[in-house]
ZAGU-48070 format. One record per residue (C-alpha): x, y, z; residue number from 1; residue in three letters. Coordinates in steps of 0.001 Angstrom, whole numbers, m for minus. Each point is the difference from the previous one (the first is absolute). Example, Ala and Ser with C-alpha at 12.3 -4.5 7.8 and 13.67 -1.06 7.14 Angstrom:
// ZAGU-48070
      px      py      pz   k   r
   12300   m4500    7800   1 ALA
    1370    3440    m660   2 SER
***
This chain:
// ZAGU-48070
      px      py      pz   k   r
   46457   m5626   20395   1 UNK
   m1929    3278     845   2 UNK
    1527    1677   m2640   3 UNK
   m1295   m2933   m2407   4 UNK
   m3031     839    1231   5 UNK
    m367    3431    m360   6 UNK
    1226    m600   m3792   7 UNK
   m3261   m2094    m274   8 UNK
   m2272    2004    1079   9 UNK
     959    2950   m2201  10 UNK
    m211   m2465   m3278  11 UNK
   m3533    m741    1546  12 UNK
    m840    3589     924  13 UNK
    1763    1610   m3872  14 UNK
   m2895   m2769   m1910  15 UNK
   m3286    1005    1952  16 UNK
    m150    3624   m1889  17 UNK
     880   m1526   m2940  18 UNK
   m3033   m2656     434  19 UNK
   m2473    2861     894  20 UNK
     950    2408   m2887  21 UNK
    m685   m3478   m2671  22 UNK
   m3214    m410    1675  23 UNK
   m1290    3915     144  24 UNK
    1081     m16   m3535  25 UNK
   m1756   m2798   m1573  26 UNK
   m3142      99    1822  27 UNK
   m2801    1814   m1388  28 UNK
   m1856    2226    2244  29 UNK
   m3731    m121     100  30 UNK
     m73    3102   m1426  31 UNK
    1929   m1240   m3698  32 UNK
   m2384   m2901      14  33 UNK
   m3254    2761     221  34 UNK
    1848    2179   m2407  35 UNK
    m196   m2775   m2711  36 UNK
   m3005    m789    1024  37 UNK
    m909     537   m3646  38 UNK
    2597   m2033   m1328  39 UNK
    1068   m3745     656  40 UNK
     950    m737    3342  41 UNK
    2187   m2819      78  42 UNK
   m1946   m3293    1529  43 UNK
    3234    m903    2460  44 UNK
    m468    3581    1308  45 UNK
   m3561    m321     558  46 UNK
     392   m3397    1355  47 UNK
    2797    1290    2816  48 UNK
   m2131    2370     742  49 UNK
   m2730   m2959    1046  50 UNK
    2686   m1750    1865  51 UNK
    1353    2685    1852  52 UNK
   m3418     388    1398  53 UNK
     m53   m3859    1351  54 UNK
   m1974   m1510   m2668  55 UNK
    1301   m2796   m2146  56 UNK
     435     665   m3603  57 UNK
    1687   m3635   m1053  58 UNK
    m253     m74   m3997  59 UNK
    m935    3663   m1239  60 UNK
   m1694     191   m3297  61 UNK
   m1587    2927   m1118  62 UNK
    m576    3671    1665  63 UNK
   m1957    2206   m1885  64 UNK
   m1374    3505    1174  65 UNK
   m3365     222    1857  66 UNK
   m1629    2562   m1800  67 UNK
   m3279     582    2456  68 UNK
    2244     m71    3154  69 UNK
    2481    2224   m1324  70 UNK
    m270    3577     829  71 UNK
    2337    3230    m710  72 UNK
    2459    m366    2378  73 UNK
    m675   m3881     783  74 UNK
     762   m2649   m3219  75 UNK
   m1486   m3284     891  76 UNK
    1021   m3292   m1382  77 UNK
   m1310   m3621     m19  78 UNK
    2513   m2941     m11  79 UNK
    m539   m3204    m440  80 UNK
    2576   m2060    1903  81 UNK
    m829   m3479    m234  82 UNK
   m1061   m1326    3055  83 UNK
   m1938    3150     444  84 UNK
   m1074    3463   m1340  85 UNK
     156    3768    1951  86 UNK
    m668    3698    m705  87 UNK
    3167    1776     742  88 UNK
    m440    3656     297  89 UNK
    2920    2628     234  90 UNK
   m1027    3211    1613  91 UNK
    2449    3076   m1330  92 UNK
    3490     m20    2101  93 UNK
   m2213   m1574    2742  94 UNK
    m690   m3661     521  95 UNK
   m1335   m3084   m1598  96 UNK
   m2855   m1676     208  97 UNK
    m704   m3446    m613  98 UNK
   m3000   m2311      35  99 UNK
   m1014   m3902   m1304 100 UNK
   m2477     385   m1949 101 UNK
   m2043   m2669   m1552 102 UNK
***
């Protein structure tokens, strides 16, 4: 029985590296989104960003950069996400900022 145990919770110990490796690897730091801040940032990544600060973001439509907010190392963007609309700002390697707007 212990040993049965033990065998478990190495199996459960050997997949939580392997789970946080996938995730550092396929999420974009704030710093790749600022980086293309030029470019086309994709709407789900712009829309995560809105949810991972607490606001809902239920049927994303269309982000498209926010020219007068945007500044060197800041790239602004407006999405419109349905049910309602926000300003997310990514600050260099930093932080995030989000805010409804109307």
């Amino acid at each position: 029985m212990f040993h049965h145990c033990l065998t478990r919770m190495r199996e459960n110990l050997s997949v939580i590296p392997f789970a946080a490796l996938v995730a550092v690897v396929i999420t974009p730091t704030q710093g790749q989104v600022a980086q293309a801040a030029g470019d086309e940032v994709p709407l789900d990544v712009v829309a995560d960003s809105v949810r991972a600060r607490g606001y809902a973001c239920e049927d994303p439509r269309e982000a498209k950069r926010d020219e007068a907010a945007s500044k060197p190392d800041e790239a602004a963007w407006l999405i419109d996400c349905g049910n309602a609309h926000y300003r997310v700002v990514y600050m260099g390697d930093a932080s995030v900022e989000v805010e409804p707007v109307d």
